[in-house]
ZAVO-779781 format. One record per residue: residue in one letter; x, y, z of N, C-alpha, C, O, CB in turn. Coordinates in steps of 0.2 Angstrom, whole numbers, plus 2048, in hexadecimal, padded with zeros to 3 digits. Glycine has a CB too. Layout:
N
AXYZXYZXYZXYZXYZ...
***
This chain:
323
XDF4ADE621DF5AE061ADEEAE2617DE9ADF618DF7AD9616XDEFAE7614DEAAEA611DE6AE560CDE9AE2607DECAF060DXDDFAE560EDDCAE0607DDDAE1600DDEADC5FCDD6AE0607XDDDAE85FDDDEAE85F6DE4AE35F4DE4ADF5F0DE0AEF5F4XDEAAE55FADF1AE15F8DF2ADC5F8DF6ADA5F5DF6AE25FAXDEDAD75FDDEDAD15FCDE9ACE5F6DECACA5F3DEBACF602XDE4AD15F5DE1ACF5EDDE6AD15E7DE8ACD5E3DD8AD35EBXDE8AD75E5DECAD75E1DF4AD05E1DF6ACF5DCDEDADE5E2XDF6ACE5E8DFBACB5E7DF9AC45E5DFCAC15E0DFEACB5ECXDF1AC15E9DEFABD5E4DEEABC5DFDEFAB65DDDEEABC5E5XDEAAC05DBDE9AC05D4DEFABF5CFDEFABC5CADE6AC55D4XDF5AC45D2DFBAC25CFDFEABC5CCE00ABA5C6DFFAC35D3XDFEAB85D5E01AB25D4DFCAAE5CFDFFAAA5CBE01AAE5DBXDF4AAF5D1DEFAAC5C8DF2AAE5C3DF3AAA5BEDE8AAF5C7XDF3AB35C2DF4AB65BADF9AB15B9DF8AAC5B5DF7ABF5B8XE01AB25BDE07AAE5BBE05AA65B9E09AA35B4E0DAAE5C0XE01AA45BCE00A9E5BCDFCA9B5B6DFCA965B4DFDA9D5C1XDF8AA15B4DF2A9F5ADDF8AA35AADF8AA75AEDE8AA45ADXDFCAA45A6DFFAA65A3E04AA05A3E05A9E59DE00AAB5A4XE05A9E5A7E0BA985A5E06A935A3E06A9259DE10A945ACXE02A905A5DFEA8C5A3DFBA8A59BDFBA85598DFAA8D5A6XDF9A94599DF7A93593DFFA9058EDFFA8E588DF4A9B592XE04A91590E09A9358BE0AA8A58CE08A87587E10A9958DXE0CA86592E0CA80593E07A7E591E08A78591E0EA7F599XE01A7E58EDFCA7A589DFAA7B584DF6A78581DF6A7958AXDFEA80581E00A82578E05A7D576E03A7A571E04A89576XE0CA7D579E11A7B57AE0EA74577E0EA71572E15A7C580XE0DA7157DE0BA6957EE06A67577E07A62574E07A68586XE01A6B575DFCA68571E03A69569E02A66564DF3A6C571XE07A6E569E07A71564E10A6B562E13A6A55CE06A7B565XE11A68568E18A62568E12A5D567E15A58567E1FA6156FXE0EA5C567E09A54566E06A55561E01A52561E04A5256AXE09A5A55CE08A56555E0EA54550E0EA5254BE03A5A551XE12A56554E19A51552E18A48553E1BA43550E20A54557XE13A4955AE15A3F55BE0EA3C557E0DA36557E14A3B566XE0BA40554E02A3B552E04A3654DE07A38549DFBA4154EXE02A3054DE02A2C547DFFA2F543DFDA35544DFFA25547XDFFA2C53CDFDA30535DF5A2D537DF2A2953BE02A2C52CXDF2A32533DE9A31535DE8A3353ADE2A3353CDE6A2A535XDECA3553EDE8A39543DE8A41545DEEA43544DE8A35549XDE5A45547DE5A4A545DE6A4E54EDE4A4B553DDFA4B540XDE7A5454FDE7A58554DE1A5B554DE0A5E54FDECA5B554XDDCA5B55CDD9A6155ADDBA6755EDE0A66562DD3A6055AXDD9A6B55FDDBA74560DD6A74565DD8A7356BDD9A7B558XDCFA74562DC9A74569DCAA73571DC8A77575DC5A70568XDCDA6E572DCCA6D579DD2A7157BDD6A6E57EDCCA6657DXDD4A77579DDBA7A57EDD4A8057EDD6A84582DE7A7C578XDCFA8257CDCBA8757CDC6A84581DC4A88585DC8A89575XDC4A7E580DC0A79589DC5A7B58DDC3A7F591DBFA6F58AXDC8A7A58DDCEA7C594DCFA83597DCFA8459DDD5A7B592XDCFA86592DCEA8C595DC6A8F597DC5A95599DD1A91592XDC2A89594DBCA8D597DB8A93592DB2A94593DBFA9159CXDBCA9758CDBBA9A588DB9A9A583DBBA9E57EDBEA9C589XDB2A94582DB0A90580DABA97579DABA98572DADA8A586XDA8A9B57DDA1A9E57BDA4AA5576DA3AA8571D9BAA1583XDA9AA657BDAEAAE578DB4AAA572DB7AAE56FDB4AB4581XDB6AA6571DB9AA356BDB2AA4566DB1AA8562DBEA9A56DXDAFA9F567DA8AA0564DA6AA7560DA6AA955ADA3A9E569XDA6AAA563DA3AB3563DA9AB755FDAAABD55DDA1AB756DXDADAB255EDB2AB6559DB6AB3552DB7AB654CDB9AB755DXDB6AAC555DBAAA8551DB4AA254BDAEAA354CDC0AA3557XDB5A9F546DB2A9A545DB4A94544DB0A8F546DAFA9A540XDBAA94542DBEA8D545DC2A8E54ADC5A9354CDC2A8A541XDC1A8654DDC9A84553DCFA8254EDD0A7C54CDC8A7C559XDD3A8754CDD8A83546DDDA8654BDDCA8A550DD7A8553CXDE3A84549DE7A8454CDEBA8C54EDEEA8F553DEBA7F549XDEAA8F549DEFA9754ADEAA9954FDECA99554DF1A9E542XDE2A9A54EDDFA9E54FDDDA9B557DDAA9E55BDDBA9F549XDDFA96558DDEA95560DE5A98564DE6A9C569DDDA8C561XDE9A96560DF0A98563DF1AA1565DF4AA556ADF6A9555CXDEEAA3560DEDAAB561DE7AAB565DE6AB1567DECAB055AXDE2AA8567DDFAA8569DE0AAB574DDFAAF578DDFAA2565XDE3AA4575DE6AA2579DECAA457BDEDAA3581DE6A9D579XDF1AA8577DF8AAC57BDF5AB2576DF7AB657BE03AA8579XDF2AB6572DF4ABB571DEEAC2571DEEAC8571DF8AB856BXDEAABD570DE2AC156EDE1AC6574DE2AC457ADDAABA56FXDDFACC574DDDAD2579DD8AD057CDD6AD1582DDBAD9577XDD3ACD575DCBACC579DCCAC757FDC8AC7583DC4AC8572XDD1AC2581DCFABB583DD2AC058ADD8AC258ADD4AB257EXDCFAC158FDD3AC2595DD7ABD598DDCABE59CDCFAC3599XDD5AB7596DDAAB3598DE0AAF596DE3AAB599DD9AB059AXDE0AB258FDE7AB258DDEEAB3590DEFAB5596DE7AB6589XDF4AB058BDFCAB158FDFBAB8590DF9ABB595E05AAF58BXDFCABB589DFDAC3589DFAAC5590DFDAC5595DF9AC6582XDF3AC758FDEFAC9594DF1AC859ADF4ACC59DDEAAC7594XDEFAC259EDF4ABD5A3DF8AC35A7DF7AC65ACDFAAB659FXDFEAC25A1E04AC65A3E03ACE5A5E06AD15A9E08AC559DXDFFAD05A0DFCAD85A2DFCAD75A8E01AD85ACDF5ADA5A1XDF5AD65ABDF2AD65B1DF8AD25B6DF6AD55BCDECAD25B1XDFCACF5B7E00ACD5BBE05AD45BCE06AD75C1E04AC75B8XE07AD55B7E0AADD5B7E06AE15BAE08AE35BFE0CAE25B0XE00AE25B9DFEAE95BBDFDAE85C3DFDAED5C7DF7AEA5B6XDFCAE15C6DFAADE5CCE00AE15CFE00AE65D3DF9AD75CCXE05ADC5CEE0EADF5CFE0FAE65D0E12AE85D5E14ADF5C9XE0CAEA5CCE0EAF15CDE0CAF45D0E0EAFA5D0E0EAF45C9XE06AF25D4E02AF75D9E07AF45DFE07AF95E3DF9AF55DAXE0AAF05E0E0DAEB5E7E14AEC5E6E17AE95E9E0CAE15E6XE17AF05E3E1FAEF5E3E21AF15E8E28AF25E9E24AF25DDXE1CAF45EDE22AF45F6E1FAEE5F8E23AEC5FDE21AFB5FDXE1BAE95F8E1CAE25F9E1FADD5F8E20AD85FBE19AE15FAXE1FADD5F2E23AD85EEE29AD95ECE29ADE5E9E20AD65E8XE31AD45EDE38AD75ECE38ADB5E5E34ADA5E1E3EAD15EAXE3BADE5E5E3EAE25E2E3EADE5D8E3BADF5D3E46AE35E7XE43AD85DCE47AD45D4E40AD15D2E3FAD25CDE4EACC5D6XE3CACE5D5E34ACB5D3E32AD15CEE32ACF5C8E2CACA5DBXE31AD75D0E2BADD5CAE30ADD5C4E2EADC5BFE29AE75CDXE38ADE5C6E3CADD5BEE39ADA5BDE34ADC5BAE42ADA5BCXE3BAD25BFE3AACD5BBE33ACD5B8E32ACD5B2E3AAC65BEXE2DACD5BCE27ACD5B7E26AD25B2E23AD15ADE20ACE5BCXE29AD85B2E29ADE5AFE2DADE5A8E2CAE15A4E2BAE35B2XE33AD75A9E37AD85A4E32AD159FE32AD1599E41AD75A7XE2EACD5A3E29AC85A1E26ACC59CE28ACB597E25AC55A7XE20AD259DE1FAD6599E23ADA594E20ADD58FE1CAD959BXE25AD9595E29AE0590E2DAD858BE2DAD8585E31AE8597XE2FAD458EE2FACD589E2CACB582E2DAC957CE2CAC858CXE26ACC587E1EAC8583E1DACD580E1DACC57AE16AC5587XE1CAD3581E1AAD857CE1EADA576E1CADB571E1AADD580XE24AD9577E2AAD8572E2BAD456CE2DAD5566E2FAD6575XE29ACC571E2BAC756DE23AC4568E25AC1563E2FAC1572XE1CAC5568E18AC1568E16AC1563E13ABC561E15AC256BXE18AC955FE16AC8559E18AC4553E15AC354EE17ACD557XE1FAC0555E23ABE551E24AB7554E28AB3551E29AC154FXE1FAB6559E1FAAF55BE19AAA55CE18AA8561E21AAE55FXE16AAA556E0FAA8557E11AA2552E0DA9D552E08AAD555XE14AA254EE17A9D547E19A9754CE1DA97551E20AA2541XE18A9254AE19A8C54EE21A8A54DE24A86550E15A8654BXE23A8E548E2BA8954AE2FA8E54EE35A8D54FE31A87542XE2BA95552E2EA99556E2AA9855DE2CA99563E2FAA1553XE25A9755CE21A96561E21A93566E1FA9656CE1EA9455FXE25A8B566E28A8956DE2FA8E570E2EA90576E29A8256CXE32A8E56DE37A93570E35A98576E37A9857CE39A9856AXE30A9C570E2DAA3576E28A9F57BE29AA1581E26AAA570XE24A9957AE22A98580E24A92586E22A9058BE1DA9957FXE2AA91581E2EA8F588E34A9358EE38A91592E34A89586XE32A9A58BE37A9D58DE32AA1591E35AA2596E3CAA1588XE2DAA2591E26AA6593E24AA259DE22AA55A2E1FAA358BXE25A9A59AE24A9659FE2AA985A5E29A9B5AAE24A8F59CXE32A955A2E38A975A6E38A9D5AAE3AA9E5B0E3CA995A1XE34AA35A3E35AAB5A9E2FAA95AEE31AAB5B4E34AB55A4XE2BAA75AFE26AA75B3E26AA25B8E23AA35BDE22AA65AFXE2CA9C5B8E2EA985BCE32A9B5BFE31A9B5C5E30A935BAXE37AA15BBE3DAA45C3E38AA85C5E3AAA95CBE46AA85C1XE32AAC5C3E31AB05C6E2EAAD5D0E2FAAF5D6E2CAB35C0XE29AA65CEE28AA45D1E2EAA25D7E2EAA25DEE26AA15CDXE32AA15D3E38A9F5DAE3BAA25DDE3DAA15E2E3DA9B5DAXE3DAAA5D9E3DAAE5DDE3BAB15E2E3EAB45E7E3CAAF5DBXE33AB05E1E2FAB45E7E2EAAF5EBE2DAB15F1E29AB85E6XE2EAA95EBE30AA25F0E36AA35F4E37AA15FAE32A9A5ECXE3AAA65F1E42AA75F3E44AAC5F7E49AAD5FBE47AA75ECXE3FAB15F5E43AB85F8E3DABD5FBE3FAC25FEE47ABD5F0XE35ABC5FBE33ABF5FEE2FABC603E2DAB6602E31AC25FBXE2DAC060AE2BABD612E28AB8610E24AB960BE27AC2617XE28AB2612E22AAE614E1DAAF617E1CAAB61BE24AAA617XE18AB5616E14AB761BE0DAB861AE0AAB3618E17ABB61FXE08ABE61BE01ABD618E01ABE612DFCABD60EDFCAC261BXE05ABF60FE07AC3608E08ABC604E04ABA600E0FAC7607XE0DAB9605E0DAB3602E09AAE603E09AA95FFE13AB1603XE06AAE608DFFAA6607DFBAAB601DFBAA95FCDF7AA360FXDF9AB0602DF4AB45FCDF7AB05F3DF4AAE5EEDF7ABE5FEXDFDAB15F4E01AB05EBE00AA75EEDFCAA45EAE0EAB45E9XE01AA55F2E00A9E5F1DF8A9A5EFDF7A965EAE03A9C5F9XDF0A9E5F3DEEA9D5F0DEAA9F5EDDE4A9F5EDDEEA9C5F2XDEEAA35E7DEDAA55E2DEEAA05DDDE9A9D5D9DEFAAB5E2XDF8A9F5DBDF9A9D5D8DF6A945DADF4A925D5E00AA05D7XDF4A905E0DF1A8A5E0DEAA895DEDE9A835DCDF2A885E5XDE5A8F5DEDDFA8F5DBDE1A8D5D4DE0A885D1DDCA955DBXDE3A925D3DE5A915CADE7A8B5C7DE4A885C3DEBA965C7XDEDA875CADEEA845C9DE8A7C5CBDE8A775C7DF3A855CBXDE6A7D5D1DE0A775CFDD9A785CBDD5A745CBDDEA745D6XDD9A7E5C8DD4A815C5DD7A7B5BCDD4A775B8DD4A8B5C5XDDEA7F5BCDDFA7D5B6DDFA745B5DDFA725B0DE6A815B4XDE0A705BADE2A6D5BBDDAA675BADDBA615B8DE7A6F5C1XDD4A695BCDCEA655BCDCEA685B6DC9A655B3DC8A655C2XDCFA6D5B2DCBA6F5ACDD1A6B5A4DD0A6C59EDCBA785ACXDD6A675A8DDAA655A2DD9A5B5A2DD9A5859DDE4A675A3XDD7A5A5A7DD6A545A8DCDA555A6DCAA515A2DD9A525B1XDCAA585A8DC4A585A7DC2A5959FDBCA5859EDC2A5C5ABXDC6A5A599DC7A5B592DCAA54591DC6A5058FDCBA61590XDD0A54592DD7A5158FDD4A4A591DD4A4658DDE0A53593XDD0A49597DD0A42596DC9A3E593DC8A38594DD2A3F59CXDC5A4458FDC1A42589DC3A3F584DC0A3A582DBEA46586XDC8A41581DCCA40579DCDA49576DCAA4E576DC5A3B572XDD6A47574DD8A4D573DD9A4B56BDDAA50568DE0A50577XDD8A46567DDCA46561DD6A4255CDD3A3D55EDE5A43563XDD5A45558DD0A3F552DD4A3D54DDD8A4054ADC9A4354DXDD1A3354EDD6A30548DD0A31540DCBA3553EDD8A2454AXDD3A2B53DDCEA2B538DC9A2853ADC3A29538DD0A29533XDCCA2153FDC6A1F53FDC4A20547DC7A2454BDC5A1753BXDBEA1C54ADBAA1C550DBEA1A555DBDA1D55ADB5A18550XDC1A17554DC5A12558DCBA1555CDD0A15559DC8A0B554XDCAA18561DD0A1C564DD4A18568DD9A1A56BDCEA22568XDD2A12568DD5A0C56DDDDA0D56FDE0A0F575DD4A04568XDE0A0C569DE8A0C567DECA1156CDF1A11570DE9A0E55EXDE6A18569DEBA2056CDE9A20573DECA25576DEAA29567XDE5A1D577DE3A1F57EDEBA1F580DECA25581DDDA19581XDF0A1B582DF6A1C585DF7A22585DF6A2658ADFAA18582XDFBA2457EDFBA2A57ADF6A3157DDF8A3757DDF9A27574XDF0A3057EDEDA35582DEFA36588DF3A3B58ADE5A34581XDEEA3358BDF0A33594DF6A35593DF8A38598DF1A2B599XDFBA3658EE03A38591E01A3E58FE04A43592E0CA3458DXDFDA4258ADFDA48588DFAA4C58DDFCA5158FDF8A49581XDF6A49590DF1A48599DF8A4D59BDF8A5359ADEFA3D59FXDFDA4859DE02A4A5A1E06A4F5A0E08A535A4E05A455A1XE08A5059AE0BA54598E09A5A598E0CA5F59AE0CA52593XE02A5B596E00A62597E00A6459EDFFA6A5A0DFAA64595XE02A5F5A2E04A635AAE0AA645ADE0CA675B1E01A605B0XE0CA605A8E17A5F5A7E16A5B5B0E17A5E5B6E1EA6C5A6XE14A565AEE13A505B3E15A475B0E14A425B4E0CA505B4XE19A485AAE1CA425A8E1EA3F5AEE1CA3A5B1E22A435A4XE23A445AEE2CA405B1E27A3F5B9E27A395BCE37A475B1XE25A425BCE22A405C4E1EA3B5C3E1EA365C7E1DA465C7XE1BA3B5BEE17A345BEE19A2E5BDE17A295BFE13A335B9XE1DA2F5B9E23A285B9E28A275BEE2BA225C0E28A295B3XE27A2C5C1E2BA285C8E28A265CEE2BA245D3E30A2B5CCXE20A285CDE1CA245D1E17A205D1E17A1B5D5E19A275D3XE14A205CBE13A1C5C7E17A165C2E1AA195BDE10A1F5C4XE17A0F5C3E1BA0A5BDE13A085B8E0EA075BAE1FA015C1XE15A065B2E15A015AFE11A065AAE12A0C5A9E129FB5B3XE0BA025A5E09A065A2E04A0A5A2DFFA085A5E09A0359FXE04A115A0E02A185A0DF7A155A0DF4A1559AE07A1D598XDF5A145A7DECA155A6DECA1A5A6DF0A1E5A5DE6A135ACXDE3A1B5A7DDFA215A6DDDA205AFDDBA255B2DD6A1F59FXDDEA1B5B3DDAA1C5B9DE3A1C5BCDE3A185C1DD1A165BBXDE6A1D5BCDEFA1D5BEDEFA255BFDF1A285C4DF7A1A5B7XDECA275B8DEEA2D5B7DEDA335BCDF0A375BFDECA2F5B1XDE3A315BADE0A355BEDE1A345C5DE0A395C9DD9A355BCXDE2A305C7DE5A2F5D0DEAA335D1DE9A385D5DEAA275D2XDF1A325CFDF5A3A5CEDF4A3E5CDDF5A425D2DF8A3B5CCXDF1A435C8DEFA495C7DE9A4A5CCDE9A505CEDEDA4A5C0XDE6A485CEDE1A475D3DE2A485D9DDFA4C5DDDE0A425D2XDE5A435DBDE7A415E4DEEA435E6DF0A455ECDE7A375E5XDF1A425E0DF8A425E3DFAA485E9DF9A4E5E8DFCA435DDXDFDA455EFDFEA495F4E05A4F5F1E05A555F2DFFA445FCXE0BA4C5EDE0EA505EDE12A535E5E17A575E4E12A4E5F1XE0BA505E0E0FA525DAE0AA5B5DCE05A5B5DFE0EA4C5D1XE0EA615D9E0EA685DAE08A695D7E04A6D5DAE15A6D5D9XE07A685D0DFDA685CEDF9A645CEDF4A665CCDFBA695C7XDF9A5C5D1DF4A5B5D3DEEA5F5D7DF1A645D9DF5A565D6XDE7A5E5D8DE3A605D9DE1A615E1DDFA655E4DE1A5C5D5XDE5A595E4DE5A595EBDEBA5D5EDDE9A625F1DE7A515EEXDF1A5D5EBDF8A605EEDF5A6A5EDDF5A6E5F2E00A5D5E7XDF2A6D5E5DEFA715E7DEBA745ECDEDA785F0DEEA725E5XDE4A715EDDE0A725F2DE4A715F8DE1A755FDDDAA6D5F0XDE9A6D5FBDEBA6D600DEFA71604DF0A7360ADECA695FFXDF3A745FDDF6A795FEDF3A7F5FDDF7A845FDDFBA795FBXDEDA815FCDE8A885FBDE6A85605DE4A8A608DDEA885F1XDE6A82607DE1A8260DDE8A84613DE7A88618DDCA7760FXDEFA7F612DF3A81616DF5A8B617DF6A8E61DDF8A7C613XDF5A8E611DF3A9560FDEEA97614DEFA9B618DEFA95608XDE8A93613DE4A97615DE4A9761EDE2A9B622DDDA94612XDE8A90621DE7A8F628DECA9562ADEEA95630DE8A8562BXDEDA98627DF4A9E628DF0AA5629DF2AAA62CDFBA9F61FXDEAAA4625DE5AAD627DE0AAD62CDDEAA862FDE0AB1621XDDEAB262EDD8AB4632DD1AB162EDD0AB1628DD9ABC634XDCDAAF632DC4AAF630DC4AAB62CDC1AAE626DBFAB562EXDC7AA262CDC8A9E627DC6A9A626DC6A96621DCCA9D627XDC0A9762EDBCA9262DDB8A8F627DB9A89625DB7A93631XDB4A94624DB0A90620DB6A8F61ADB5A8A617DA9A9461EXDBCA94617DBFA91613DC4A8C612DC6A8960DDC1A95611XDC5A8A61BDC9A8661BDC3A7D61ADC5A78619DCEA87623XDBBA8061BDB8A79619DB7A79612DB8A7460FDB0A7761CXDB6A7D60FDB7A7C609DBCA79605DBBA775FFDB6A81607XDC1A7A607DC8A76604DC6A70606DC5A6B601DD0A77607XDC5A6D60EDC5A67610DBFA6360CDBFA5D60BDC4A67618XDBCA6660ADB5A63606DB7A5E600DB6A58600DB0A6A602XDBCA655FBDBFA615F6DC2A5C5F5DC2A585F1DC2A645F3XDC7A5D5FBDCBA585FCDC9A4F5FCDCAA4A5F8DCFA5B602XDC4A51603DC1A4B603DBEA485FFDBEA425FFDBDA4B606XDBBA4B5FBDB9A4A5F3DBCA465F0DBBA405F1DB8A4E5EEXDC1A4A5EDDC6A465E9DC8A3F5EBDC8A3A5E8DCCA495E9XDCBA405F3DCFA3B5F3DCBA345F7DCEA305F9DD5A3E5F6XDC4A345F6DC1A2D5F8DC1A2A5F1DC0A245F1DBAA2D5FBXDC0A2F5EADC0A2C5E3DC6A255E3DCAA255E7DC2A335DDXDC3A215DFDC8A1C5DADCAA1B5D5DCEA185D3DC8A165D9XDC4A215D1DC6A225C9DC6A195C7DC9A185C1DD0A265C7XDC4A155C9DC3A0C5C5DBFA0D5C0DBFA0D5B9DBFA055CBXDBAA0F5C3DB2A0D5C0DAEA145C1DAFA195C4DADA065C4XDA6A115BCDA4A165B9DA0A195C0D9CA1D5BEDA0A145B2XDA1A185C7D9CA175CADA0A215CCD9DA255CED9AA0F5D0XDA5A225CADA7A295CBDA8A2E5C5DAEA305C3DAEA285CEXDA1A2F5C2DA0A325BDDA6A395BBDA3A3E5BBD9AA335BFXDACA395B9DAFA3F5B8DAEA475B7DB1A4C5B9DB2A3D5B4XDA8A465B2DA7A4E5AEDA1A4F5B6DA0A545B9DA2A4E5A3XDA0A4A5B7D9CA4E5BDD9EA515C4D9BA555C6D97A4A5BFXDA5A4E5C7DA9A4E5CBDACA555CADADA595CFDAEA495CBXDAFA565C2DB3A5B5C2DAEA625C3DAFA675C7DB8A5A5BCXDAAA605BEDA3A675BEDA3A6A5C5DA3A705C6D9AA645BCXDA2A645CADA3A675D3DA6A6B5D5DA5A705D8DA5A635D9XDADA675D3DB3A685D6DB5A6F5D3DB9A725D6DB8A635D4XDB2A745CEDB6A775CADAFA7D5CEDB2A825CFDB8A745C1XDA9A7C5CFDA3A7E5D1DA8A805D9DA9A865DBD9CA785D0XDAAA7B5DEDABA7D5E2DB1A825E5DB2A855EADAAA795E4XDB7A805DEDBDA855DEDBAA8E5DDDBCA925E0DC2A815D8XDB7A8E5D8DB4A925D9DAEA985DEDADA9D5DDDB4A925D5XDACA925E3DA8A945E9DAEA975EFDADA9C5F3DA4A8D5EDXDB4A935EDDB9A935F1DBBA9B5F1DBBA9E5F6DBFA8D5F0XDBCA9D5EBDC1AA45E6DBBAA85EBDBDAAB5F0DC1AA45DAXDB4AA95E9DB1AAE5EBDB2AAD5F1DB5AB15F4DAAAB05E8XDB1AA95F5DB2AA95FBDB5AAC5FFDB3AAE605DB1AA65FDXDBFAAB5FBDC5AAF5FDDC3AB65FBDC4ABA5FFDCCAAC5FAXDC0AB85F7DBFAC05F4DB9AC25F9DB9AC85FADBCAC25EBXDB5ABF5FADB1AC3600DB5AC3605DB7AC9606DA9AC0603XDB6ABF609DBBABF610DC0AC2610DC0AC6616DBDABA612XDC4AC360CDCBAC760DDCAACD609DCCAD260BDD2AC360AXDC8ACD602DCBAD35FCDC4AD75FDDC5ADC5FBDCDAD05F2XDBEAD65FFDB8ADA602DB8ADF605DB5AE4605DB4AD8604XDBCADD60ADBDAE2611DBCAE9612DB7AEC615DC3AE3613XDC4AEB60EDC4AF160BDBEAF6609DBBAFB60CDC9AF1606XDBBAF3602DB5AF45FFDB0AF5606DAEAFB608DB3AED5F9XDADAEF60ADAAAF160CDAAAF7613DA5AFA614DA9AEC60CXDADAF7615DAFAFD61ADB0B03619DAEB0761DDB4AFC61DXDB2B05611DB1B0B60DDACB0C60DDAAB1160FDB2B0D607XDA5B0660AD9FB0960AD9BB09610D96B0B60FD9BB07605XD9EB06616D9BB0761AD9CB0F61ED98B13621D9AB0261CXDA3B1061DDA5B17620DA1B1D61DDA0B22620DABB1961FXD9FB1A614DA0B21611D96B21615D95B27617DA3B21605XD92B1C614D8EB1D616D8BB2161CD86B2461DD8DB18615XD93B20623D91B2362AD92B2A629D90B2D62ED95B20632XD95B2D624D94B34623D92B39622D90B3961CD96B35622XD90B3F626D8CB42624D8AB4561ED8FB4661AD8CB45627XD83B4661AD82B48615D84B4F615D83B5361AD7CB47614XD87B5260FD87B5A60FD81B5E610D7CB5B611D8AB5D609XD83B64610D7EB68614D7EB6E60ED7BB7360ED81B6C61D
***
């Protein structure tokens, strides 16, 4: 497989995946202010920590208030990582690949855009809002099973695999690594009461309720939580089940040593943690972990998606100069 085509298929499966995500942590913050006791308030900011797009919200916006994150996050040009955007670049990825990828997949992602482009203007108003982005999630889910369903299992598809499992454990240390500061200000100090309440919002933004309750009994901790989202071997966004499945991926290509230690690195990491006590400092774990996911990413773009590049410039270099 040509390298371009393997980077473009992976980046795809990123885009689809940062695009569901973004819509699945609008959704979620924007149904959790239907459950808040009175006095307490939602904030907007940490869905802008999560994505990281901490300094460019800044450089445009002055408040985190609620529209203007929300446009923010699904609709803004400037934000490259926006739904809208997201969705671009997943199309534009698709469209260079439609003799690799089925046929029904580039509809579908194509009819994805031509969706969002249609519907977005008139869905940013919160009582339309969840509608468009539960439907945003749905098309992006069949897309997903589609191409699980109907195209080769072969170098093509570990590429979309880890793509779409980077992403997902990218997103996955950067929501726990927020969410389990404090998402919500009462009136007063004492957040004692809503801590329960926080951990399920935890959950929820990874649409990990119902898995958690059937592996987990009794009442909803903070160190239950993080064990699952964390360790867990088979819920589909934990942290471990990603990284494990980005390495299985990888034991599928050529010149994999050092990428296949670099997964084994993380893994180990995580899972000697206990999350009990303070002796496993969080914001410093994740800062690694998120440091080393991204050592992981350049490391797959030098080794695989470089190639090409490099061999052009070394060819264009062995030829003669004109005369």
């Amino acid at each position: 497989m040509l390298s371009r085509v393997a980077e473009r298929i992976y980046w795809m499966g990123r885009y689809l995946e940062r695009a569901e995500n973004s819509a699945r942590l609008v959704n979620v913050n924007s149904h959790l202010l239907l459950d808040l006791p009175k006095g307490v308030t939602l904030g907007w900011w940490p869905l802008i920590e999560i994505s990281g797009s901490q300094d460019l919200f800044n450089e445009h916006y002055e408040e985190a208030s609620e529209k203007l994150v929300v446009k923010f996050l699904i609709a803004d040009a400037k934000n490259h990582g926006s739904l809208s955007n997201s969705i671009f670049y997943a199309r534009e990825n698709a469209r260079t690949i439609r003799d690799i990828i089925p046929s029904e997949a580039w509809e579908k992602i194509n009819d994805l855009f031509d969706f969002v482009k249609e519907s977005l203007p008139g869905s940013m108003a919160r009582k339309k809002r969840f509608a468009f982005l539960q439907d945003v999630t749905s098309r992006i889910q069949q897309i997903t099973g589609l191409l699980a369903g109907t195209m080769l299992h072969n170098v093509g598809y570990d590429f979309l695999r880890l793509g779409r499992n980077l992403e997902r454990a990218e997103m996955t240390t950067r929501i726990v690594d927020v969410r389990s500061e404090s998402i919500i200000t009462a009136e007063t100090e004492d957040l004692a009461p809503f801590e329960q309440f926080q951990w399920v919002s935890v959950l929820h933004s990874m649409s990990a309720y119902l898995a958690y309750r059937q592996e987990v009994h009794g009442i909803i901790k903070s160190d239950n939580v993080l064990r699952f989202l964390m360790q867990n071997p088979y819920f589909p966004r934990s942290f471990a089940r990603c990284v494990n499945e980005t390495k299985i991926s990888l034991l599928n290509l050529p010149n994999n040593e050092k990428l296949v230690e670099l997964a084994d690195t993380m893994l180990k990491k995580i899972n000697k943690l206990s999350f009990k006590t303070a002796d496993d400092p969080l914001d410093l774990l994740i800062d690694k972990l998120q440091i080393e996911l991204s050592e992981l990413n350049k490391s797959i773009t030098k080794v695989y998606f470089s190639l090409e590049r490099t061999q052009k410039t070394k060819k264009q270099k062995e030829l003669p100069e004109e005369v």
